[in-house]
N, CA and C of each residue as an Amber inpcrd file, in Angstrom:
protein
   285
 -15.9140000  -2.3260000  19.3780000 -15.3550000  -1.0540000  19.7500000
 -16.4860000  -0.0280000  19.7190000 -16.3510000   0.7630000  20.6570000
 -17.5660000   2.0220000  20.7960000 -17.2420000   2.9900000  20.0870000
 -18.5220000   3.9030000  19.8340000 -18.1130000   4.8240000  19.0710000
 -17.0290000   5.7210000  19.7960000 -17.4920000   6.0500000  21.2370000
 -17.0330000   7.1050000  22.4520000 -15.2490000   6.5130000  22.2590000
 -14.8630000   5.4130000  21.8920000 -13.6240000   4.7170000  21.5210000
 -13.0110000   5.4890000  20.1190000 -13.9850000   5.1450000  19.3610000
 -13.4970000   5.8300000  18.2940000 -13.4500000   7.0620000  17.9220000
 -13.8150000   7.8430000  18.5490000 -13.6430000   9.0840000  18.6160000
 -12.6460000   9.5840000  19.2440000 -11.7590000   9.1180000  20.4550000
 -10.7450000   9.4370000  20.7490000  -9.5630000   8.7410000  20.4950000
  -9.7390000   8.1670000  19.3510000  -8.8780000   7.8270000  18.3300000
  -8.5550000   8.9010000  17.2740000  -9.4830000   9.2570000  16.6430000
 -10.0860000  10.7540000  15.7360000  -9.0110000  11.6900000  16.0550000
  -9.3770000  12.1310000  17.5070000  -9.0760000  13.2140000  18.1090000
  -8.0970000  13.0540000  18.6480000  -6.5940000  13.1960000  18.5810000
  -5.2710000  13.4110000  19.1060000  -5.1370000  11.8680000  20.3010000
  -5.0960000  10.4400000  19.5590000  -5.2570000   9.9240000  20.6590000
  -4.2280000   9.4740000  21.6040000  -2.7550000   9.7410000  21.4480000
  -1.7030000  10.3020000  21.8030000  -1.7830000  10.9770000  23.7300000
  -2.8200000  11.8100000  23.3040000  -3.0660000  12.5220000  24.4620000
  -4.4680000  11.8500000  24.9370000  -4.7430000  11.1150000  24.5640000
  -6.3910000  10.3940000  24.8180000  -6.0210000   9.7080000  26.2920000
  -7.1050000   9.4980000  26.9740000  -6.7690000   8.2780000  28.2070000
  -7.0070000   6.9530000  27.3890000  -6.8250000   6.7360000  26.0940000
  -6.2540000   5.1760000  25.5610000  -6.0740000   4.3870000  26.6770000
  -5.5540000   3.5500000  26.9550000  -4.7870000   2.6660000  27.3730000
  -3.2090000   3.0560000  27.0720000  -2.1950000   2.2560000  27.3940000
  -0.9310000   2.6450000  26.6620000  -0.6610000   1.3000000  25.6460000
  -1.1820000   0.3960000  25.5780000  -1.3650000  -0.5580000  24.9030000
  -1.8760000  -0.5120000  23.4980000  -2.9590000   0.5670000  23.5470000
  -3.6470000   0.5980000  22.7710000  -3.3650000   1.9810000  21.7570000
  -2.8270000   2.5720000  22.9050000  -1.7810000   4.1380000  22.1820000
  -0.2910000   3.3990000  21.6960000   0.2560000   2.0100000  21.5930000
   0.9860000   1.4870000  20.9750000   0.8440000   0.7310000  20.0000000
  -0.4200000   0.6890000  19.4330000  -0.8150000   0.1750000  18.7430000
  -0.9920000   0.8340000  17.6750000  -2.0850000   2.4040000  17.7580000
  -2.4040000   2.7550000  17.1640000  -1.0750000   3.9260000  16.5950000
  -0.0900000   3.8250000  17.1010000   0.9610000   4.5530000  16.9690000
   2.0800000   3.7130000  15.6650000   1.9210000   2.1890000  16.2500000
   2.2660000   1.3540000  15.0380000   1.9650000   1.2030000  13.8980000
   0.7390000   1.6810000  13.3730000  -0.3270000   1.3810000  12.3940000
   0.0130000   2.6450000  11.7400000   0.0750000   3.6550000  12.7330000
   0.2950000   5.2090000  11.6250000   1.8170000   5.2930000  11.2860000
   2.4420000   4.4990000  11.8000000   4.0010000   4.8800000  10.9760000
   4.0730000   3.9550000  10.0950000   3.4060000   2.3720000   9.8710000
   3.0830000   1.6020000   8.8980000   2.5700000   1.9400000   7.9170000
   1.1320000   2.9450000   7.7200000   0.6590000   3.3860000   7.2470000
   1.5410000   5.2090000   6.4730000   2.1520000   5.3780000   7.3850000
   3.2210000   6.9550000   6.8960000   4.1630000   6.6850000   5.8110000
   4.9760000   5.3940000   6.6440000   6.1510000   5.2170000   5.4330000
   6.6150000   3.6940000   5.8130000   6.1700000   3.2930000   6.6940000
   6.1500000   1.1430000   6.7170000   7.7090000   1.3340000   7.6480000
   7.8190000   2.3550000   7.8800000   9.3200000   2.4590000   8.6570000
   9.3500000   2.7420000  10.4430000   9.3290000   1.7760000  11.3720000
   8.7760000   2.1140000  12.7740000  10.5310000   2.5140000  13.1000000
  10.3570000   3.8430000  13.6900000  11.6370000   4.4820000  14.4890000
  12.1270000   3.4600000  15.4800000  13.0700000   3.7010000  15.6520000
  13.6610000   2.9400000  17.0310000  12.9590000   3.3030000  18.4120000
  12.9720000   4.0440000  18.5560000  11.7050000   4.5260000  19.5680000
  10.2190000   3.7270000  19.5190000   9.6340000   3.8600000  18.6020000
   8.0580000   3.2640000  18.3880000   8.8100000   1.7470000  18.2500000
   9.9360000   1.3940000  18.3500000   9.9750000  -0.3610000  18.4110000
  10.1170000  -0.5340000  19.8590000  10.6180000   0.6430000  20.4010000
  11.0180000   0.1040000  21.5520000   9.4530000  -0.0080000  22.8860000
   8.7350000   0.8780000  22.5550000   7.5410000   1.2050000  22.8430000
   6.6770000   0.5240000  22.6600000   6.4980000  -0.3370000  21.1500000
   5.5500000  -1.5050000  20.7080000   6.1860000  -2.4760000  21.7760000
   7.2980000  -2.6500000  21.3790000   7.6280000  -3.9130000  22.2390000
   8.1970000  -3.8540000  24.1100000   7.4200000  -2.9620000  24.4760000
   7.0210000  -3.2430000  25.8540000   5.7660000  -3.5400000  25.9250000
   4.7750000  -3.4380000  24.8850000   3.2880000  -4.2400000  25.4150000
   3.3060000  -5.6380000  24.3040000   4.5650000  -5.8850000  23.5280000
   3.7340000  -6.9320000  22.1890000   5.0400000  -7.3380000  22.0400000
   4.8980000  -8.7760000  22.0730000   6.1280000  -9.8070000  21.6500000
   6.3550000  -9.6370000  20.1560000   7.5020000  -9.9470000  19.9260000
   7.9320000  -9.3780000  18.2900000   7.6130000 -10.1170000  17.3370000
   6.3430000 -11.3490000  17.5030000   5.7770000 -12.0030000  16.6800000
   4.1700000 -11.3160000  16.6490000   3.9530000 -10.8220000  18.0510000
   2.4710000  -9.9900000  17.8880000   2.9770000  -8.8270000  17.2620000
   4.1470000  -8.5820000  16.8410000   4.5030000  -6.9460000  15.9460000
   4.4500000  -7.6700000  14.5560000   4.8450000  -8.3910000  14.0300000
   4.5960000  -9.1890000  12.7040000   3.5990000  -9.3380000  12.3860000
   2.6170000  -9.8900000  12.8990000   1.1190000  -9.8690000  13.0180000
   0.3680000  -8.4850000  12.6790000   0.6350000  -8.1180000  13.1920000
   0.3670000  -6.4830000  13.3780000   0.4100000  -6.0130000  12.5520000
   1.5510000  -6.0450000  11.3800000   1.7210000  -5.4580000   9.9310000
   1.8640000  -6.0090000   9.1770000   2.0500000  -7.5420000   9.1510000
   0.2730000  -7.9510000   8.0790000  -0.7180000  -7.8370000   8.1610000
  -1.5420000  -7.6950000   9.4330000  -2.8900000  -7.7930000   9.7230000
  -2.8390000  -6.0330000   8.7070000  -2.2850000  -5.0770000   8.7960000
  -2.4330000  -3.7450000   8.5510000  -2.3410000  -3.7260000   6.9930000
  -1.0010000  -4.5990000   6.3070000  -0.5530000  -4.6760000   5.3700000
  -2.1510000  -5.1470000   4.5140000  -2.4970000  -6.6890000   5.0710000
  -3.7240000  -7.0740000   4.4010000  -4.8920000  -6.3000000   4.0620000
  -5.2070000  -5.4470000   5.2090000  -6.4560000  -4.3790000   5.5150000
  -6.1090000  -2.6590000   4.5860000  -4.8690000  -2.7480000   4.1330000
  -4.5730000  -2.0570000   3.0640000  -4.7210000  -2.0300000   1.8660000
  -4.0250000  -3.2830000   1.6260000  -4.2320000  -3.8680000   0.0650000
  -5.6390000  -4.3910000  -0.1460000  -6.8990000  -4.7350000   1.2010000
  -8.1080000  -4.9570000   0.4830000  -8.8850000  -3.7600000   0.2060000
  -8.5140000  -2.8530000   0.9810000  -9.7500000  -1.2240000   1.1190000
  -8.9840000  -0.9030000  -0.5900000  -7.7930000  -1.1210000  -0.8800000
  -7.2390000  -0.6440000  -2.1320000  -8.2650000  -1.3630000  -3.5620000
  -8.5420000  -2.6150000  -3.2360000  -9.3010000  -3.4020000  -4.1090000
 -10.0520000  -3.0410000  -4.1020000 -10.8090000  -3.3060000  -3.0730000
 -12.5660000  -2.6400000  -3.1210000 -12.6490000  -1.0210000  -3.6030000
 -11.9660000   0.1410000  -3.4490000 -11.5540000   1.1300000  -4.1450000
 -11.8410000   1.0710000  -5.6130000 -10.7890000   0.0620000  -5.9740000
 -10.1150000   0.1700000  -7.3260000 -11.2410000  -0.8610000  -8.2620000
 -11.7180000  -1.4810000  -7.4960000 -13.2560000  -2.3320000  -7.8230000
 -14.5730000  -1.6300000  -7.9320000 -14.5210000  -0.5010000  -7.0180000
 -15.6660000   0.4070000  -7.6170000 -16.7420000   0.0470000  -6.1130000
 -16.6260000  -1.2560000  -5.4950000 -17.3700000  -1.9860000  -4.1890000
 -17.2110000  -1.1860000  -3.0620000 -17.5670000   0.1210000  -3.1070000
 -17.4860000   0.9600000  -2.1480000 -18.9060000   1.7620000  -2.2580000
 -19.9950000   1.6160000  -0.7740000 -21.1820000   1.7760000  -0.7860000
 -20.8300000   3.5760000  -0.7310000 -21.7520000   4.5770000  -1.2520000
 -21.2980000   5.5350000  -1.8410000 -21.4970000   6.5330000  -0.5020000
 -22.3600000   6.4080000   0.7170000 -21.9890000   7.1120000   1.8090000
 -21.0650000   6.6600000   2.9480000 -19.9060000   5.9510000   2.2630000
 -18.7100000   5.5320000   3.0690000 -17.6210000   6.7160000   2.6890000
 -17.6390000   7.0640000   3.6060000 -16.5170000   8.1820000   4.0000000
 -15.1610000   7.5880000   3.8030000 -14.3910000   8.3360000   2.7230000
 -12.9980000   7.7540000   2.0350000 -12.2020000   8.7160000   2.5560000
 -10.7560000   8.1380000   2.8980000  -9.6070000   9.1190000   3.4520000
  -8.9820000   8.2640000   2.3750000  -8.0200000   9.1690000   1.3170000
  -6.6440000   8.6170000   1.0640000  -5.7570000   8.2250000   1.5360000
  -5.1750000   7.2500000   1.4200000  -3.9300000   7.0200000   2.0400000
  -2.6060000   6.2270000   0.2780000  -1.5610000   7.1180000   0.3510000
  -1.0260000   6.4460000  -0.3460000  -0.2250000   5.4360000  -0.1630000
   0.1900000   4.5680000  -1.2220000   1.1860000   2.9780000  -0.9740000
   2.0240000   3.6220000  -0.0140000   2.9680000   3.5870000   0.5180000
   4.2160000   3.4990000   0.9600000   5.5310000   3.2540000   0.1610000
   6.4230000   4.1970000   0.1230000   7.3590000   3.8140000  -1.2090000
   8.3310000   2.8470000  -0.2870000   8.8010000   1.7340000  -1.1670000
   9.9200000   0.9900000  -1.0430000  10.9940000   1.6170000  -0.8430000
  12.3430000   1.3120000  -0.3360000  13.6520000   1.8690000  -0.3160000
  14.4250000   0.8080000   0.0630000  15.0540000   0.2780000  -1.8140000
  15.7490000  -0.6990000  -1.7140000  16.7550000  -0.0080000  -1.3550000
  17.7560000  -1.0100000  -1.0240000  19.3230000  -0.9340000  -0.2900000
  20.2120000  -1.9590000   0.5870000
């Protein structure tokens, strides 16, 4: 991925010329990442570009890449000019 990529990720990528594939993706990851809860809308949207086993995938692949940046964190294995954003767990809501 390019930087010129990642930067209009950064920057509102919603409104980016993304792809729409790729603006469904990254739209999946931030409501995974918000509260692990995808609206009916963002399902319906993922799943016009991604079969509902590439959406499973998807949030483990996110789930995994969470819980390791959390380790390496909580391990101290973080080279010290790596730029850290918080992100907190996601609360459960049994029911």
């Amino acid at each position: 991925m390019s930087e010129a990529t990642v930067e209009r990720i950064r920057d509102d990528f919603a409104a980016s010329d993304l792809t729409q594939r790729q603006k469904a993706v990254l739209a999946w990851t931030d409501a995974f990442l918000a509260d692990a809860v995808a609206s009916p809308r963002l399902q319906r949207e993922a799943l016009a570009h991604f079969t509902p086993a590439q959406l499973v995938e998807l949030a483990a692949a996110n789930a995994i890449f969470l819980g390791f940046s959390k380790i390496a964190l909580a391990l101290g294995d973080v080279p010290d000019d790596l730029p850290l954003m918080e992100q907190a767990t996601p609360d459960v809501v049994e029911g």
